[in-house]
SEFI-840728 format. One record per residue (C-alpha): x, y, z; residue in three letters. Coordinates in steps of 0.5 Angstrom, whole numbers. Layout:
// residues N
       u       v       w   residuo
       X       Y       Z       Ala
...
//
This chain:
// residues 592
       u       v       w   residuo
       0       0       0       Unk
       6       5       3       Unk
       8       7      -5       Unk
      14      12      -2       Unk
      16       5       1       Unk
      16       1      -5       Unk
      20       7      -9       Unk
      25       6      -4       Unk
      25       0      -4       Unk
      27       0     -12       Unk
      32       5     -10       Unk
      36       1      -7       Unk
      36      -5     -11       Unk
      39       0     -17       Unk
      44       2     -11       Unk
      45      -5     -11       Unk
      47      -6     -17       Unk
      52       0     -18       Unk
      55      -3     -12       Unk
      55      -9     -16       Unk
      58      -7     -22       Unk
      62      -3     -18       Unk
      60       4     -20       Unk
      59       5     -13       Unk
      64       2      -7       Unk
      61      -4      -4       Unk
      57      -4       3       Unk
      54       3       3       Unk
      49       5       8       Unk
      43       6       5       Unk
      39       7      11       Unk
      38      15      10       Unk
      36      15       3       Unk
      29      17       3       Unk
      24      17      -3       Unk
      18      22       0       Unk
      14      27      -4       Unk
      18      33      -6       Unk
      16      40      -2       Unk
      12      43      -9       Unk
       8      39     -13       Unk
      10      42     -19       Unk
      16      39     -18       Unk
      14      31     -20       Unk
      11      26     -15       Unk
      17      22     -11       Unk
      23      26      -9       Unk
      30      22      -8       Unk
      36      25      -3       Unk
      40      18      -5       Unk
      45      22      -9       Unk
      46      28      -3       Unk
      47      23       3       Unk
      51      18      -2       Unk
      57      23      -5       Unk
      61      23       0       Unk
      62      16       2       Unk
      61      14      -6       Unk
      67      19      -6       Unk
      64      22     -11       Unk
      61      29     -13       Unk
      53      29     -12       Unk
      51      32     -20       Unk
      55      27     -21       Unk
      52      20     -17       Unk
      46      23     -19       Unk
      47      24     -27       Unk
      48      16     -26       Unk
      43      15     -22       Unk
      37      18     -26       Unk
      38      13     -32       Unk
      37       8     -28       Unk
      31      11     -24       Unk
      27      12     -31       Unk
      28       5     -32       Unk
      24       2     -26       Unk
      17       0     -26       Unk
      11       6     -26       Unk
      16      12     -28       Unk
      16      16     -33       Unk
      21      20     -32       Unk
      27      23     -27       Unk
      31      29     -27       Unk
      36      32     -23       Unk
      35      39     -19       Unk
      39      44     -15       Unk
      45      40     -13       Unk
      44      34     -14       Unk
      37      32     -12       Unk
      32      27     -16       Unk
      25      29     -18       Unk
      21      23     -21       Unk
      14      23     -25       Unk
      10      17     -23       Unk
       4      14     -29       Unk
      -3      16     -26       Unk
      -4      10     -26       Unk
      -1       9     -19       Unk
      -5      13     -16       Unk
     -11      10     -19       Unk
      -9       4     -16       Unk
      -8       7      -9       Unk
     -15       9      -9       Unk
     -17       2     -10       Unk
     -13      -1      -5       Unk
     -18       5      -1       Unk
     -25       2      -3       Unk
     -22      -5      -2       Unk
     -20      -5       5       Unk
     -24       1       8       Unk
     -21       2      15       Unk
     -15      -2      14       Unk
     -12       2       9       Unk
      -5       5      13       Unk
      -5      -1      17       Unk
       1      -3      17       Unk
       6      -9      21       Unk
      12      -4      22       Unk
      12      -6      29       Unk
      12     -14      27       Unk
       8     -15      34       Unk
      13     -12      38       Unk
      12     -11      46       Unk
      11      -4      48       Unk
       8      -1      54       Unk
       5       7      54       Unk
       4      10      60       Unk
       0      15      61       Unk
      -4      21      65       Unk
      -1      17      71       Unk
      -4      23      75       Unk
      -4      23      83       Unk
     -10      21      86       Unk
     -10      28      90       Unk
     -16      31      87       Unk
     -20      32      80       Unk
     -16      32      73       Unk
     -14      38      69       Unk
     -15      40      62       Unk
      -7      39      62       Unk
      -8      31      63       Unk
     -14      32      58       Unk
      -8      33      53       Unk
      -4      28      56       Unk
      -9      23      56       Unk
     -12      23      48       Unk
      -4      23      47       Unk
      -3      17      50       Unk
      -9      14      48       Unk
      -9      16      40       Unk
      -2      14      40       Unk
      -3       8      42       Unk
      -9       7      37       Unk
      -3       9      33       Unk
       2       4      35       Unk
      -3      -1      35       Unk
      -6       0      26       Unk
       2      -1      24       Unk
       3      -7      28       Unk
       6      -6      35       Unk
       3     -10      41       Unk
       2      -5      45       Unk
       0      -5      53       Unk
      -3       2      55       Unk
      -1       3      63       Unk
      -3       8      69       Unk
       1       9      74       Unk
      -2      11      81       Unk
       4      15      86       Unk
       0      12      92       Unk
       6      12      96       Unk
       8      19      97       Unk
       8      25     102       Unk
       2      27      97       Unk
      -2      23      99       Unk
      -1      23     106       Unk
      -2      31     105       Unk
     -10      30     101       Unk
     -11      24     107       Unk
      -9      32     112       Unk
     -14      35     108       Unk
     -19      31     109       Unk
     -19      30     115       Unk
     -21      38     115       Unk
     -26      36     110       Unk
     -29      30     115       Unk
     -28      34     122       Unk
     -33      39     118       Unk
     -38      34     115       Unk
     -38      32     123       Unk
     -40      39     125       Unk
     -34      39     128       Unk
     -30      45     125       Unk
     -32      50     121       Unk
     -30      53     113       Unk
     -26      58     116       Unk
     -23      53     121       Unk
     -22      48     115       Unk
     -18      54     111       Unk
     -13      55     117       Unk
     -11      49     119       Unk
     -10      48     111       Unk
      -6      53     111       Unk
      -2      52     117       Unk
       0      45     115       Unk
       1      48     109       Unk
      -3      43     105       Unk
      -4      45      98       Unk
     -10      41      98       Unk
     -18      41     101       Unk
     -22      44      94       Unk
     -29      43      94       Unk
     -28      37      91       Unk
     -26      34      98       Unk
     -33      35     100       Unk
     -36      29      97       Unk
     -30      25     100       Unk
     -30      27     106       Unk
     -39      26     107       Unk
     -37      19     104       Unk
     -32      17     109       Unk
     -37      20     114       Unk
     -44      15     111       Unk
     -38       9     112       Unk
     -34      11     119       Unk
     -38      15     123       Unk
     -34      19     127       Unk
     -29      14     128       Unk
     -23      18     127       Unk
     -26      25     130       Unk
     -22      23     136       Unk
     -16      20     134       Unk
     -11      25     134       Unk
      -4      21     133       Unk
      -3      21     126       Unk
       0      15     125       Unk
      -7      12     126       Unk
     -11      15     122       Unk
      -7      17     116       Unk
      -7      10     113       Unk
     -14       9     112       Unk
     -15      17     110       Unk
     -11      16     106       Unk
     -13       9     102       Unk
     -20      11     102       Unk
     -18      18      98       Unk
     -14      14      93       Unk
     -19       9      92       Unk
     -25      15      92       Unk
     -20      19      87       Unk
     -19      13      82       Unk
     -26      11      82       Unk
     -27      19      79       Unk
     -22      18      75       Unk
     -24      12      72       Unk
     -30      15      71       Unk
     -27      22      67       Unk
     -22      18      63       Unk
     -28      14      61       Unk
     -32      20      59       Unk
     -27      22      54       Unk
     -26      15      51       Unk
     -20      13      54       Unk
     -18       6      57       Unk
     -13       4      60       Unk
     -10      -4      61       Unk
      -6      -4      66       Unk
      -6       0      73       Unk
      -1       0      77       Unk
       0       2      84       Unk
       7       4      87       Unk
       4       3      94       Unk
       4      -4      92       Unk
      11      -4      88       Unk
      14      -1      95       Unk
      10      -6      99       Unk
      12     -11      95       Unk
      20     -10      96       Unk
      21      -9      89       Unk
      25      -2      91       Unk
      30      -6      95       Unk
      30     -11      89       Unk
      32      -6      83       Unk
      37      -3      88       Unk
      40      -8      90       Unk
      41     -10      82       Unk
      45      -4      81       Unk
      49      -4      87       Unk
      51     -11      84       Unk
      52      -8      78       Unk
      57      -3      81       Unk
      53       3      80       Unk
      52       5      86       Unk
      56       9      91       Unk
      55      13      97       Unk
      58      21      96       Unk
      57      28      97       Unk
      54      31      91       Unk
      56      38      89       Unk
      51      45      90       Unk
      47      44      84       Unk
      47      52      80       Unk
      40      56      81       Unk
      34      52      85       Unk
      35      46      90       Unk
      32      40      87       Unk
      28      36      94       Unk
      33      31      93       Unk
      40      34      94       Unk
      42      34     101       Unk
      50      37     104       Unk
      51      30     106       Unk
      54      23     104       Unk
      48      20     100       Unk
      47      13      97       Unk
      48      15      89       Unk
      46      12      83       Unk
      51      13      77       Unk
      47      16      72       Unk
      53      20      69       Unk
      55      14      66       Unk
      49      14      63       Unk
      49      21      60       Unk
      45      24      66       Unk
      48      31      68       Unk
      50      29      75       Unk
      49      22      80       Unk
      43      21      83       Unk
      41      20      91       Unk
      37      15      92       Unk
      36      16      99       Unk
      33      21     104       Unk
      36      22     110       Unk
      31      20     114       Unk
      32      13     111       Unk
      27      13     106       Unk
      26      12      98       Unk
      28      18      94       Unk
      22      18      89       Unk
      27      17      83       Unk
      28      11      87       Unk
      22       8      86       Unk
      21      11      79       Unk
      27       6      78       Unk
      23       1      81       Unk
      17       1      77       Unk
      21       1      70       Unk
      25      -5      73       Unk
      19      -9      74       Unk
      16      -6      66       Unk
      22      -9      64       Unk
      22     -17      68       Unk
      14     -16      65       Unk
      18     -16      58       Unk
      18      -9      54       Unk
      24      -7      53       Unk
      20      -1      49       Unk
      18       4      52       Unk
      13      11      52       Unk
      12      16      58       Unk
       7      22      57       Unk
       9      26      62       Unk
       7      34      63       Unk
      12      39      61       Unk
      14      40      69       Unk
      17      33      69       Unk
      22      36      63       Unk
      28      36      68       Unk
      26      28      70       Unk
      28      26      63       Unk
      35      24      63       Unk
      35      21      69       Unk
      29      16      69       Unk
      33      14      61       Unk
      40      13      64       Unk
      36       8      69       Unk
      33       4      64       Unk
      39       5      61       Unk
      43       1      67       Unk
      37      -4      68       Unk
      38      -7      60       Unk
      45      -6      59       Unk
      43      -1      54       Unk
      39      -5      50       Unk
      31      -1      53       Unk
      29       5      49       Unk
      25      10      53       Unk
      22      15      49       Unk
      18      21      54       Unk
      14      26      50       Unk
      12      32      54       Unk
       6      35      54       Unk
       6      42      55       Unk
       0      47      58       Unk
      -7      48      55       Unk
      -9      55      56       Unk
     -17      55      56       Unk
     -21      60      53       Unk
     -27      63      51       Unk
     -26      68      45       Unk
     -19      69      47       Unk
     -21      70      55       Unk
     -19      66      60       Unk
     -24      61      62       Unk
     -26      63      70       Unk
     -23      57      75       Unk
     -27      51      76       Unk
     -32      51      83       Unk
     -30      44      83       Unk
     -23      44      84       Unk
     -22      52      86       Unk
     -16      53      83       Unk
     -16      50      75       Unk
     -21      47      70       Unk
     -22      40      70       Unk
     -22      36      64       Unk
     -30      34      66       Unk
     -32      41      65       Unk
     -28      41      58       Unk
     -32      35      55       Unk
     -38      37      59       Unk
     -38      43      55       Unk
     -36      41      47       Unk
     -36      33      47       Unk
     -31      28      48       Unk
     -30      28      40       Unk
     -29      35      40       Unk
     -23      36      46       Unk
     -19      29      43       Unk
     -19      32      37       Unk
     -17      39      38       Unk
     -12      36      43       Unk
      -8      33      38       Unk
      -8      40      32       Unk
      -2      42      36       Unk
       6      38      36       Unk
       5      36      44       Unk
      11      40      47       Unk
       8      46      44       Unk
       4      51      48       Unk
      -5      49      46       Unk
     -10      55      47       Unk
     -17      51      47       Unk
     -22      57      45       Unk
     -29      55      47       Unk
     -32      59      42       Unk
     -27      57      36       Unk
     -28      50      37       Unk
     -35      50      36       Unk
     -36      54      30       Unk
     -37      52      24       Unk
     -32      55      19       Unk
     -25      52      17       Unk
     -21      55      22       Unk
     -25      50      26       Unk
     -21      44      24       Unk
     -26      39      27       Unk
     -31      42      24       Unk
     -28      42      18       Unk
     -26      35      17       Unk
     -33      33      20       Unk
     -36      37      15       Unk
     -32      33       9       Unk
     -34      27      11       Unk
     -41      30      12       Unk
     -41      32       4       Unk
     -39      26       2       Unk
     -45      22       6       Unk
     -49      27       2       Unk
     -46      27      -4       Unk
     -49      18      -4       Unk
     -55      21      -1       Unk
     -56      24      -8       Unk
     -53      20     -13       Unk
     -58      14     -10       Unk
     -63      17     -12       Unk
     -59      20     -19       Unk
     -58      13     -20       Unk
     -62       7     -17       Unk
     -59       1     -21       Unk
     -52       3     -21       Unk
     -48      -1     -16       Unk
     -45       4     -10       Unk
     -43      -1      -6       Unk
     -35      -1      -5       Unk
     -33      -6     -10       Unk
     -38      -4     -14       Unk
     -35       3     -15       Unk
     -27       0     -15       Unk
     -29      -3     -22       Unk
     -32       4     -24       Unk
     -26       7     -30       Unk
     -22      11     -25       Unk
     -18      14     -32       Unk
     -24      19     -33       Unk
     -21      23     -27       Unk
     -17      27     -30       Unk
     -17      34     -26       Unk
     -10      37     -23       Unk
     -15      37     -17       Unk
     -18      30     -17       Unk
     -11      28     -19       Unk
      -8      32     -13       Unk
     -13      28      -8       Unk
     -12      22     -11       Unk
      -5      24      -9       Unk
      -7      24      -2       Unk
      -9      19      -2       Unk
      -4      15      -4       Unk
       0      18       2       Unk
      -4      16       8       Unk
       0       9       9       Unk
       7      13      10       Unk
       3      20      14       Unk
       1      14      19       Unk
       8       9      18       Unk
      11      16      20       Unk
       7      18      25       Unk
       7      11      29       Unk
      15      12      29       Unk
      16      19      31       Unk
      11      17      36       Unk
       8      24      33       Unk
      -1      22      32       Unk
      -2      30      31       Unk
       1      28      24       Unk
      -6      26      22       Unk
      -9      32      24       Unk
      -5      35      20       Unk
      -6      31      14       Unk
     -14      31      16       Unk
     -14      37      15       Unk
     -11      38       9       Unk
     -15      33       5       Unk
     -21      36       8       Unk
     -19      42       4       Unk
     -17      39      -1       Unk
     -24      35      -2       Unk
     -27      42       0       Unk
     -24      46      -6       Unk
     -26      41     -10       Unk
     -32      41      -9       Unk
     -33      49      -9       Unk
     -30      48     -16       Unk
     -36      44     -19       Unk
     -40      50     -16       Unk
     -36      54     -21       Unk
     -36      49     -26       Unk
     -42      44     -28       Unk
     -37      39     -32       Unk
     -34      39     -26       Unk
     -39      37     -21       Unk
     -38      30     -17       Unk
     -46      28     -21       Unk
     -47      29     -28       Unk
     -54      26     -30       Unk
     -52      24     -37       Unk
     -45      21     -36       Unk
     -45      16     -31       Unk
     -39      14     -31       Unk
     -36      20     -30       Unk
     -40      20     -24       Unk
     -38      13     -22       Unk
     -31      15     -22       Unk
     -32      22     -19       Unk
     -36      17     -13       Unk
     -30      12     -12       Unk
     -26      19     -11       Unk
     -31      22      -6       Unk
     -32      15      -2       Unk
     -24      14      -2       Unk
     -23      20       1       Unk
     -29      19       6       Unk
     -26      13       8       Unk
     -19      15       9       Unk
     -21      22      14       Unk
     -26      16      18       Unk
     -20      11      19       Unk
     -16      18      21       Unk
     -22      19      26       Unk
     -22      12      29       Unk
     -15      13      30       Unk
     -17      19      35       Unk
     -23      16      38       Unk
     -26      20      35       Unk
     -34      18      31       Unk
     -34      22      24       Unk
     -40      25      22       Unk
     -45      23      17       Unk
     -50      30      17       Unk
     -48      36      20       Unk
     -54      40      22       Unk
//
């Protein structure tokens, strides 16, 4: 299906050969050769930078490899022509009948069409939201949440075996913080203190947490307890069970918003139990007999003072070794675990449960944990684990252009229950992913339900919504014409001949290789880019039938044109629903 990936492949054969015959030296690494669409279609179909990445090694001048090259590329199969441009690029016209061919590839395998075994059903495990049970999600694990759940849809269309996870901090100090907080909220719900007496003890333990939020936890545990805990004051007693009860109360509402937005998790993991279980103890030791550990005196970090550096002898993790700036404490002075302790923990037991093949999506605060938590796993697999961490970075909400007030519910942010009950889940997946996931996103209430093109969910719904339109019509245009899939891929695909049509058909062709390259770069905001600009594309043919009747998908007096012109809408329909079952996201069949 990929057609760029099957040039490529010719391409190198031809290298082969030269290499062969000796007109090129042996063992060339072919691995940079690309073949991709050049920048302007005027240009050709397929561009090749084989002599540019190829002079130096062949010891050779890239006008030169090129002039030898594009003899050869003429020859191969569906080229009709090559040529040579700026210093030493090739540029290759492909028969129409390529893209003729795409579009029966499309008709036959509807939503498979971009499914790909690139992944060869490797392991791979994406681990994402991972919020801490302290309270109600925010919009920024929104973003985090469709990344996490498109790309894994992403992973799993081109072949990789993929293993969603959450992770749950369910053994810090910030849940014993929230367990503080609503003991404030639960003495209240006893009549025992009142809302100024909550806010003063809050802020005298300095616990950032007990929004309103609370509330409902806190009346929970009063129907459940009584007033058990009203007169236990050694907090040894009663954080524990305070703080279990939160953890189960958050996790059942984040369950429950994460399944109002459509995403699914397969696996929660509990740190708790990863501590309890000894399994922090069984990774340290690991390095230790690895001798990668040690017990030093860290230098005063520059600028602000992480919580882990203390001016005295830690036990140190030698993330140096591993491209980490500096070595990494492992434990507090108090005796306890560092987090990062634990975080190596969990990537210990990721790796004993078989993937080597890791993603973290994690917010942008979490930027300067990077290098550390991959030098870990580093040291865990002998180098032989891959962990890609993809940032998400904040999400601005606002209402034409203003910031949206803060959430009575949380006090302090925007849930993300407020954004989908506002717009939809459809439309908060999809406009999620219109921005690369480490740049700034602002979500405009009134410009992601307005129906024009600078709304980009609208505008791709809005083509597939033309599309259904346009059979809805033709059923009644032509009542015995077989419309059916099949059907229209035995219609005379040569009766298309307009730059436009062509220009679609071309986009069509390159949704195999948009999804092959979005799955590897672990890149999904790639498809909503293509989703548009199909959609635009669709859109301008559309108002140029408008402009002119020859042009019109339906021509009453010539079926077969319009046999054809609907095999091209129904393609196009088909590429943008596979695109949106990507990002869980339903196509529309009218819109109102």
């Amino acid at each position: 299906m990929n057609i760029f990936a099957t040039l490529k492949a010719r391409i190198d054969a031809v290298l082969g050969d030269l290499m062969a015959e000796g007109a090129l030296p042996q063992g060339l690494d072919l691995t940079r050769v690309a073949a991709e669409p050049p920048r302007e279609a005027a240009h050709g179909d397929v561009a090749t930078n084989a002599a540019m990445v190829l002079a130096k090694p062949a010891g050779k001048n890239p006008k030169e490899l090129a002039a030898l090259l594009v003899e050869r590329l003429k020859t191969l199969p569906d080229v009709v022509d090559a040529s040579i441009a700026g210093p030493g690029f090739i540029n290759m016209k492909l028969d129409d009948k390529i893209w003729c061919n795409a579009l029966r590839d499309v008709l036959a395998l509807g939503a498979a069409y971009g499914d790909g075994k690139t992944g060869q059903g490797e392991a791979i495990n994406v681990e994402y939201v991972s919020a801490n049970p302290t309270g109600p999600m925010h919009v920024g694990h929104a973003r985090g949440a469709v990344f996490g759940d498109v790309l894994s849809r992403l992973l799993a269309k081109t072949g990789f075996a993929v293993t969603k996870e959450y992770y749950i901090n369910d053994a810090g100090g910030q849940v014993d913080h929230v367990a503080r907080a609503l003991r404030a909220r639960y003495l209240q719900a006893l009549g025992k203190l009142s809302e100024e007496d909550v806010q003063g003890m809050l802020q005298r333990k300095e616990i950032m947490y007990g929004g309103d939020y609370l509330i409902p936890v806190a009346e929970a545990l009063k129907a459940r307890d009584g007033d058990k805990w009203a007169g236990v004051d050694d907090e040894n007693v009663w954080i524990p069970p305070l703080r279990d009860f939160t953890v189960a109360f958050m996790m059942k509402l984040v369950k429950d918003d994460l399944l109002a937005l459509g995403v699914h998790h397969d696996v929660f993991s509990s740190e708790k139990a990863l501590v309890e279980a000894g399994k922090v103890d069984d990774a340290l030791d690991f390095l230790e007999k690895a001798g990668l550990t040690y017990t030093g005196v860290l230098e005063p970090p520059k600028g602000k003072t992480p919580d882990d550096w203390e001016p005295r002898p830690q036990l140190l993790f030698k993330a140096t070794q591993f491209g980490d700036e500096v070595d990494r404490p492992l434990k507090k002075s108090n005796g306890t675990w560092t987090y990062f302790a634990g975080d190596i923990a969990y990537h210990k037991d990721k790796v004993d449960r078989g993937f080597n093949n890791l993603v973290n999506v994690w917010g942008a605060d979490h930027g300067g944990y990077v290098k550390r938590v991959q030098a870990a796993l580093a040291a865990l697999t002998a180098g032989k684990g891959q962990l890609d961490v993809k940032l998400c970075q904040m999400v601005k909400v606002l209402n034409n252009g203003e910031p949206v007030k803060m959430s009575k519910r949380s006090g302090n942010f925007v849930t993300m229950r407020d954004l989908i009950d506002e717009v939809g889940k459809d439309v908060v997946r999809f406009i999620m992913l219109t921005r690369k996931n480490d740049a700034p996103l602002d979500f405009d209430y009134a410009r992601v339900t307005e129906k024009s093109r600078e709304n980009p969910v609208f505008y791709v719904q809005y083509g597939h919504a033309r599309g259904r339109s346009v059979f809805r019509h033709a059923k009644d245009m032509f009542p015995t014409a077989d419309l059916t899939d099949p059907g229209l891929a035995k219609a005379d695909f040569a009766l298309l001949k307009d730059p436009d049509e062509i220009g679609v058909l071309r986009a069509l062709a390159n949704w195999p290789r948009t999804v092959e390259g979005a799955a590897l770069a672990h890149e999904p905001h790639r498809l909503a880019f293509y989703m548009y600009d199909l959609a635009a594309q669709f859109h301008a043919l559309w108002n140029k039938g408008n402009d002119a009747a020859e042009l019109r998908f339906l021509q009453a007096e010539d079926q077969n044109v319009s046999l054809a012109r609907l095999a091209l809408v129904r393609g196009v329909g088909l590429v943008i629903a596979s695109g949106l079952a990507v990002f869980g996201v339903e196509p529309v069949e009218e819109m109102r």
